[in-house]
N, C-alpha and C positions, 0 to 999 in steps of 0.2 A: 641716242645710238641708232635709230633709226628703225625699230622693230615697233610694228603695229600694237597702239592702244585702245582702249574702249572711248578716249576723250572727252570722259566724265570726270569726278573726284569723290574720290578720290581716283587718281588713277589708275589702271589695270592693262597687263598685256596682254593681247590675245594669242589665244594657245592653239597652238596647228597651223600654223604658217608657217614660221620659222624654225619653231620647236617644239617638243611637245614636253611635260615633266615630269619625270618621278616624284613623287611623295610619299616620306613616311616620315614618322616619330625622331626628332632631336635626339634621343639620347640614340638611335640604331644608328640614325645620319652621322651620326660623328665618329661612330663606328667604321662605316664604310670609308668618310674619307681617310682615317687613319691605313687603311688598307689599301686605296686604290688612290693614292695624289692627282691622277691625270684624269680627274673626271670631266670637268669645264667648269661654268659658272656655276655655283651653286646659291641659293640664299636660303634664309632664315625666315620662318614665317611665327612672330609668334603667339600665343594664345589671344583670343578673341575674337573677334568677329572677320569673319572671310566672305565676305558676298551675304548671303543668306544665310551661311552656316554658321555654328559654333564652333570653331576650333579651344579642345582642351587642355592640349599642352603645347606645347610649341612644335612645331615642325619642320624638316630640310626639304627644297623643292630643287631636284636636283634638274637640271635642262637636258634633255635627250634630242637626238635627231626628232625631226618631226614625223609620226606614221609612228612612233614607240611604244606611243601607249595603245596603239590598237594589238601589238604586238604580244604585251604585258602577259594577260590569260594564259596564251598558249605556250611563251615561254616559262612561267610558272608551275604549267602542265609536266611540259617539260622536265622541267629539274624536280619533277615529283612532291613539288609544295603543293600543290592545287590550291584550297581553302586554307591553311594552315598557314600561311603569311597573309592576314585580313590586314593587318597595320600598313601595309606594301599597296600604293594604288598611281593610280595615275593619270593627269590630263591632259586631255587630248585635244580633235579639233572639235572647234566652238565651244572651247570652254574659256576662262583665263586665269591671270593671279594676279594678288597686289606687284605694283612695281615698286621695287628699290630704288630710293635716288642712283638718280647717274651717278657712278663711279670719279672721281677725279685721281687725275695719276702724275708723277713726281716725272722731273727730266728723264730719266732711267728707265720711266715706263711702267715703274712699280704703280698700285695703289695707294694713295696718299690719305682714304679716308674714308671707314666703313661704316658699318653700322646702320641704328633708324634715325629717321628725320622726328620732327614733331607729329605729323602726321600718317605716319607709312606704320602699315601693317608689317611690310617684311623687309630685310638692310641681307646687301649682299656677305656672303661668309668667302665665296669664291668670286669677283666680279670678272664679268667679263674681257678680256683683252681690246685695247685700242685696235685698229687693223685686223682683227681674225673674223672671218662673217662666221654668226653662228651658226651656221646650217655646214658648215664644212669643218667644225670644230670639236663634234658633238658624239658621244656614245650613239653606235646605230648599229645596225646588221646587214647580211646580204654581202655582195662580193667585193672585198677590199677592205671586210671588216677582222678586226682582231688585235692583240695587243698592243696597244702604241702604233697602228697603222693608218687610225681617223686622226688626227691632229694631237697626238700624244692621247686621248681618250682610250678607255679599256673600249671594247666590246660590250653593245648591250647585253649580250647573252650573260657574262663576265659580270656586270656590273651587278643584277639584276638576281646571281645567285651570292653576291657578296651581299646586297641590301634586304635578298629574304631569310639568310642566318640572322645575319643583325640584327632582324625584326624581331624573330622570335627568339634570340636570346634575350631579348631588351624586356619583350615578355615576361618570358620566365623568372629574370632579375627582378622586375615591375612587382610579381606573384611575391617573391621570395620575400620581397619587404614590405608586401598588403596593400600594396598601390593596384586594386581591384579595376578591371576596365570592364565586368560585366555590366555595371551603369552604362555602359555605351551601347548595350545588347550585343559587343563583342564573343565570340565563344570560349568558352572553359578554355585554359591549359589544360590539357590532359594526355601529351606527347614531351617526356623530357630528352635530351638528348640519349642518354643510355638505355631510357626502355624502347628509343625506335631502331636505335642498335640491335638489341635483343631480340627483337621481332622481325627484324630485317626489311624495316621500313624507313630506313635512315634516308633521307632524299642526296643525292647525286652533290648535291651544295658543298655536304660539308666537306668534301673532299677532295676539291676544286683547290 
């Protein structure tokens, strides 16, 4: 596809040139696409080893304009999440991700074949388009941003408050059937949706 890698192995994209990406949790990721279809590429990343890291459950890395995730914080700020979507993150420049095999696609143009290889950390869920560069296909903000106005993509602002409900629903679901993430040194639930109602600390999100 022609988007800069680390050209080692296993492979790796670098992140902040072309794109930058959202990250959070599979079960929120799949949340958001049910809500927002025109995101762009998205993939799967899933549990085990990511660079240096442990990853413990699998996760969506969704592709942003590049400059997004510097962005992340303050729109966060923003929408009145601050700390309270910790599962919501994002990488930026000089960082990267596994790559998904290249895409193959059918006469029509469809994708003919997803998924992981033998070796790959993460297989595309959304792959990319033949012909669309992704820097001009891509969730971003600034002037000429907003619904369906970047190449069918929402707004990151848009995207960004769909992905921090998601998160902390997925949360609170997580709590409700003892799938505990304080092992992660994650913080307590202790915000449900009706008691921040009540308090009138409900974030701008859900009402979006």
């Amino acid at each position: 596809m022609g988007w800069p890698t680390t050209g080692t192995e296993p492979v790796e994209l670098l992140v902040g040139q072309l794109f930058d990406v959202l990250e959070m949790p599979a079960d929120a990721g799949r949340a958001v696409l049910r809500r927002l279809p025109g995101t762009g590429p998205v993939a799967l990343l899933r549990a085990g080893r990511d660079g240096n890291r442990r990853i413990e459950r699998p996760k969506l890395l969704m592709l942003i304009a590049a400059g997004g995730a510097e962005e992340l914080p303050e729109i966060l700020e923003w929408l009145e999440w601050g700390a309270l979507a910790p599962d919501l993150g994002a990488r930026g420049a000089g960082e990267r991700m596994p790559a998904p095999a290249v895409p193959t696609y059918s006469a029509a143009g469809e994708p003919s074949s997803r998924g992981f290889g033998a070796r790959e950390a993460a297989g595309w869920l959304r792959p990319p388009r033949p012909g669309r560069a992704a820097e001009n296909s891509l969730p971003t903000t600034g002037i000429g941003a907003g619904i369906g106005d970047v190449g069918g993509a929402p707004d990151l602002i848009r995207l960004v408050s769909a992905a921090a409900t998601e998160c902390h629903r997925a949360r609170l679901l997580r709590a409700r059937k003892g799938q505990s993430d304080r092992a992660d040194g994650d913080q307590p639930l202790a915000f449900s949706n009706a008691s921040r109602m009540s308090a009138g600390t409900r974030p701008r999100s859900f009402t979006l």
